[in-house]
N, C-alpha and C positions, 0 to 999 in steps of 0.2 A: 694649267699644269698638264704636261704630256700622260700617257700610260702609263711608259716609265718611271716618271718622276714619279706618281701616286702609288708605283709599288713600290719605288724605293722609300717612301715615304713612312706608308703603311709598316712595310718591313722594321725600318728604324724605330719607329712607336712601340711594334710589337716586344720586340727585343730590348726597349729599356722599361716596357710591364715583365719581361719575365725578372731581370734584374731587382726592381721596382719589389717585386712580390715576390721574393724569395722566401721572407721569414712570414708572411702572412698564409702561403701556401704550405710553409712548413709545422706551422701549428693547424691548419686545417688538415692536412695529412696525417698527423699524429691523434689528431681526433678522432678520424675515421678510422685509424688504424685499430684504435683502444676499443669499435666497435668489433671488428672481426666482420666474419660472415660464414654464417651456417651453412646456408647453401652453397659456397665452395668451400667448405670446408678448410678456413683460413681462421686460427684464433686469435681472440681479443691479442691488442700488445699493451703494454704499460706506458704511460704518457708522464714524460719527465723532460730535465730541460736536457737531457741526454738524447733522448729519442728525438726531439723536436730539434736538435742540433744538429743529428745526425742527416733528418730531412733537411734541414735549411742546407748543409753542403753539398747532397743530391740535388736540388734545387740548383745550387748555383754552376754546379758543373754540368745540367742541362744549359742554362743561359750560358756558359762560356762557350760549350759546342753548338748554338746555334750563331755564334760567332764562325766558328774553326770549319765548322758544317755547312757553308753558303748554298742557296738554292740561286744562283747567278740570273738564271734565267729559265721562267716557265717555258717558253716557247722551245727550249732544249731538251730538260725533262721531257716534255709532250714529242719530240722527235726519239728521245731514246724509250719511252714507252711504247711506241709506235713500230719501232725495230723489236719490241718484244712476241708483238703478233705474229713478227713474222719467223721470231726464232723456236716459241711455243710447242709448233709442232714436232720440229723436229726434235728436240729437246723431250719432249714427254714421250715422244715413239723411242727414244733410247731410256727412257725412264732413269730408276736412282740408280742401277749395276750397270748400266751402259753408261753413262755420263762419270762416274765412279770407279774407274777403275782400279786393280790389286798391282801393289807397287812387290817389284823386285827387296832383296835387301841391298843397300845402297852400297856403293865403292865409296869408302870413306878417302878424303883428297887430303884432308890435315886433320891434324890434332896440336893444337895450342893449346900450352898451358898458361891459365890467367889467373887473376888473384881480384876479388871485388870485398872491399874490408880485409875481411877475416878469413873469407870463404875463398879456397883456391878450386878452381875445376877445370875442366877443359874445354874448349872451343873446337866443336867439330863440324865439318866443312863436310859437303857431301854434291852430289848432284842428281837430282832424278828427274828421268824423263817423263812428262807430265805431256799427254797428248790433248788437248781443250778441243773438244768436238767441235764444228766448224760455227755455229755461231759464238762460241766464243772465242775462236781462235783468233780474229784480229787483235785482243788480249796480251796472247801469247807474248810479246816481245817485250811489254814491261812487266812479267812475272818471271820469266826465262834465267836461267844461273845456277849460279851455288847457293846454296842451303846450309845456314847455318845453326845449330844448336846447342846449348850449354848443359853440361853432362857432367854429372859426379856418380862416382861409381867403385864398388868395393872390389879389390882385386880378386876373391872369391870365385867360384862360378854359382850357377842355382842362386843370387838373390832374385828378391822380387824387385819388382820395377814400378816407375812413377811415370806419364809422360804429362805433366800441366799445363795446359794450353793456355797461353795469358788472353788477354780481354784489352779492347780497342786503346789504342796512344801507348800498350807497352810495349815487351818485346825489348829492353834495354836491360841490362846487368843489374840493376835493382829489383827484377822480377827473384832474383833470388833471396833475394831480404821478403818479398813479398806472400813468394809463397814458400818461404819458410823451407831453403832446399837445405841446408846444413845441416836445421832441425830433421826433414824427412832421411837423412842420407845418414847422422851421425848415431841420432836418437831412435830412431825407428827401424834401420838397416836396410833402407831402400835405394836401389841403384835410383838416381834422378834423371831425365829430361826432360829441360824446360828450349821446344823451337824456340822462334823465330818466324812469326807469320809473315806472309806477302806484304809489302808496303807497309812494315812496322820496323823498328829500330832502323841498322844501319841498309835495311834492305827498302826503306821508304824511296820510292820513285814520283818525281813531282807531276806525272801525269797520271797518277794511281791514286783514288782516295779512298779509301776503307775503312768502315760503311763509305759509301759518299751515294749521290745521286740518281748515278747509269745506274740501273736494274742490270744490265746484262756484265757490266764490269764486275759489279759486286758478287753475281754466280759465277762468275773468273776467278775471282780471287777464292773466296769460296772450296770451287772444285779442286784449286790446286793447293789452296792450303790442306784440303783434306787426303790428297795423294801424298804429301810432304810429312803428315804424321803416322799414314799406314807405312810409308815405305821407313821409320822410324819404327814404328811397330813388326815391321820385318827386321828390320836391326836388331832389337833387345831376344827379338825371341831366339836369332841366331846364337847368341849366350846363352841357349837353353835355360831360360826363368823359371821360378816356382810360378811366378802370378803376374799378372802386365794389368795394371789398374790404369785405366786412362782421367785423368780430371781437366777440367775445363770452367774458367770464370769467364761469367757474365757473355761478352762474345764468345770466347771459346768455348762456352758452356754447349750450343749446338754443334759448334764445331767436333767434342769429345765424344756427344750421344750418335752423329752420323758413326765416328770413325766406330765404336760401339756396337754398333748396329750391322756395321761392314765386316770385322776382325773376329774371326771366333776366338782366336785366344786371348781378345780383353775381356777378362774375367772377374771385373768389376770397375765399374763407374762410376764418376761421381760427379755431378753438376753446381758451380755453386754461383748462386744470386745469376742463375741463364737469361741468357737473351732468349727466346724463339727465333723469329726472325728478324732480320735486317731491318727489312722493310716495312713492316709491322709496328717496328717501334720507331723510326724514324715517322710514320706515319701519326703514331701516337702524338709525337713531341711535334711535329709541325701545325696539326691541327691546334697550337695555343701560340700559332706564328703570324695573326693578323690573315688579313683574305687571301695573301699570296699564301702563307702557308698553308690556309685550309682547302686551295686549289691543289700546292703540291702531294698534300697527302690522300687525299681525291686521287691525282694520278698514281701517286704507288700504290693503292690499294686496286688497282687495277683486273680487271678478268686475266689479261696477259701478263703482267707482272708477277701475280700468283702461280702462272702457270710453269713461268720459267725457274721461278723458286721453288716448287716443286722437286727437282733434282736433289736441295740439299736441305729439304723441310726435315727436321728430324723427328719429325712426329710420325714421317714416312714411313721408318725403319723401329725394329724395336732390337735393342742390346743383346747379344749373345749371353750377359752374364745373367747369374740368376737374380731372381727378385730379391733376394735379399742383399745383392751385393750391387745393386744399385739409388745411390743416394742422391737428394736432392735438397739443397741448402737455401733456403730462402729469408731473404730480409722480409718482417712483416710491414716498415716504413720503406721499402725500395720504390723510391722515384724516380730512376732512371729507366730498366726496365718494367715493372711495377709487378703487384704480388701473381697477378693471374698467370704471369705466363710462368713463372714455375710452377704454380697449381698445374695448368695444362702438362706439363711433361710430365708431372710425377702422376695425371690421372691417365695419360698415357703409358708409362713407364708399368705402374705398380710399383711393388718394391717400396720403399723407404721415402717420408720428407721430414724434414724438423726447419722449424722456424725459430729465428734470434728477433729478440725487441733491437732493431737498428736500421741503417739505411744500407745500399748498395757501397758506395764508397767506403761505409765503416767497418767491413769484414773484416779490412786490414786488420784493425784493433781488435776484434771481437774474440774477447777469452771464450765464451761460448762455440764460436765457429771453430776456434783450433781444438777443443775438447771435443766437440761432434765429429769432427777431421780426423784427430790422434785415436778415435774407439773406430773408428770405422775402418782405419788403415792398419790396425791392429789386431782385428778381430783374427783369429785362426782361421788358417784354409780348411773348406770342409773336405 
């Protein structure tokens, strides 16, 4: 049997153990969980067939995205890491405020109004110019366009404002059921906006994958999804706001703590169930991908790899807002991104964490997570 065959081979085994071992990894994970740990500072959870439910659907939506997720070929990975050597330098000599730059407020192009259930808001169209420093400018052209965002908002002037940054596969009209815009808009009195990342909903482009494999594509997207919500962040404040709280799930969770870090007038954050990075975590999840996979996560853990993530580590930057008005929501069963890396931001952060006994995918459901959400977006400005 050729190379190839043996890695397709390998690959296909791998991937029907992850399937395979969904509920066995799901009650070992709930085990470990009910343990905690001292030394990070992560507490015990409670072991029930709810939390062990919760992990079995994290589980299974790793094994579907190692489907959706393909490593096609090592020998390409190892060319697009190789192109990282050589973008590193320049990349790090412009560091996080060179590679980052402050967006104008945008010329808004349209405003449609839509209707999704129950919830009417509007669809606003925009364009900003997003200059991608020269290694990642060959990029440029499948991120290039209009900019779109779903926006409710009280006719008022001085409300506070929302901007939540959805997390990888959304970005479609159900992020508003998801993260509960009607509730923050109707119940709470916050103007809303929920973007629309690069290569998500109707802005997905079929040479664009996000996460996907290129290192250098992914700090593409990356950079310009992050110029996309400061220059939204230049929009709200033009309404003169009381407050511009930025939030961010799981992917967007880095994505909210750069823009945070970048905007002095978000004046409070919140990360909930974060990614750190990309590449990090795809690293995590490939090392249980058979030998192909423990080579590709080999190459993304790369000297060069990190260095070019670098630009948009959000551990780089620390939030404008104060410590107390920065929150960090973490699953103590999340096996997607898993518990440490919100440990790490919130030991980086300071400021605030609270843990729910659940998995990453079960926020949705999680009366815990909306109550920890509803007192925090609540609290009085000081």
């Amino acid at each position: 049997m050729s190379d190839v065959g043996l890695s397709k081979w390998d690959t296909t085994v791998a991937r029907v153990g992850l399937f395979a071992n969904v509920m066995p990894r799901a009650v070992a994970s709930a085990r470990a969980a009910a343990r905690g740990s001292d030394r990070l500072g992560i507490p015990p959870s409670k072991v029930g067939a709810r939390t062990v439910g919760e992990s079995a659907v994290d589980e299974l939506f790793v094994a579907i995205n190692s489907i959706v997720r393909d490593v096609s070929s090592i020998d390409d990975l190892a060319s697009d890491v190789a192109r990282c050597e050589e973008a590193a330098p320049i990349l790090t000599e412009l560091g996080v405020t060179g590679v980052n730059q402050p967006q104008p407020v945008p010329t808004i192009l349209r405003r449609t109004r839509k209707r999704f259930t129950t919830t009417v808001y509007e669809l606003i169209d925009f364009y900003p110019e997003v200059n991608l420093p020269g290694p990642l400018a060959p990029y440029a052209p499948y991120l290039d366009g209009v900019v779109s965002a779903r926006v409710l908002a009280h006719d008022e002037p001085g409300r506070r404002w929302i901007i939540w940054v959805h997390g990888a596969g959304q970005g479609r009209p159900d992020d508003l059921f998801t993260f509960r815009a009607a509730h923050l808009h109707e119940k709470l009195g916050y103007n809303v906006i929920l973007p629309v990342l690069p290569a998500h909903g109707t802005r997905a482009h079929p040479s664009v994958d996000y996460p996907g494999f290129d290192p250098l594509e992914n700090v593409a997207v990356t950079v310009r999804a992050i110029a996309e919500i400061r220059a939204l962040v230049a929009w709200a404040n033009s309404a003169a706001p009381a407050d511009i709280t930025i939030a961010g799930t799981s992917l967007g969770g880095p994505l909210a703590a750069m823009v945070a870090g970048l905007e002095p007038s978000v004046s409070s954050v919140l990360a909930l169930v974060p990614m750190l990075g990309v590449h990090s975590t795809l690293a995590h999840h490939m090392d249980r991908a058979g030998e192909l996979g423990k080579t590709a996560a080999q190459l993304l853990r790369s000297d060069s790899v990190t260095a070019v993530t670098s630009v948009v580590d959000p551990l780089s930057v620390m939030p404008y807002a104060e410590p107390d008005r920065r929150l960090v929501i973490a699953a103590l069963n999340d096996r997607v991104t898993w518990v440490t890396a919100a440990q790490k931001l919130h030991d980086h952060w300071g400021g605030r964490i609270e843990w729910y006994p659940g998995g990453h995918v079960g926020h949705v459901f999680s009366g815990v997570v909306k109550s920890l959400t509803d007192e925090f977006l609540t609290e009085p400005l000081s």
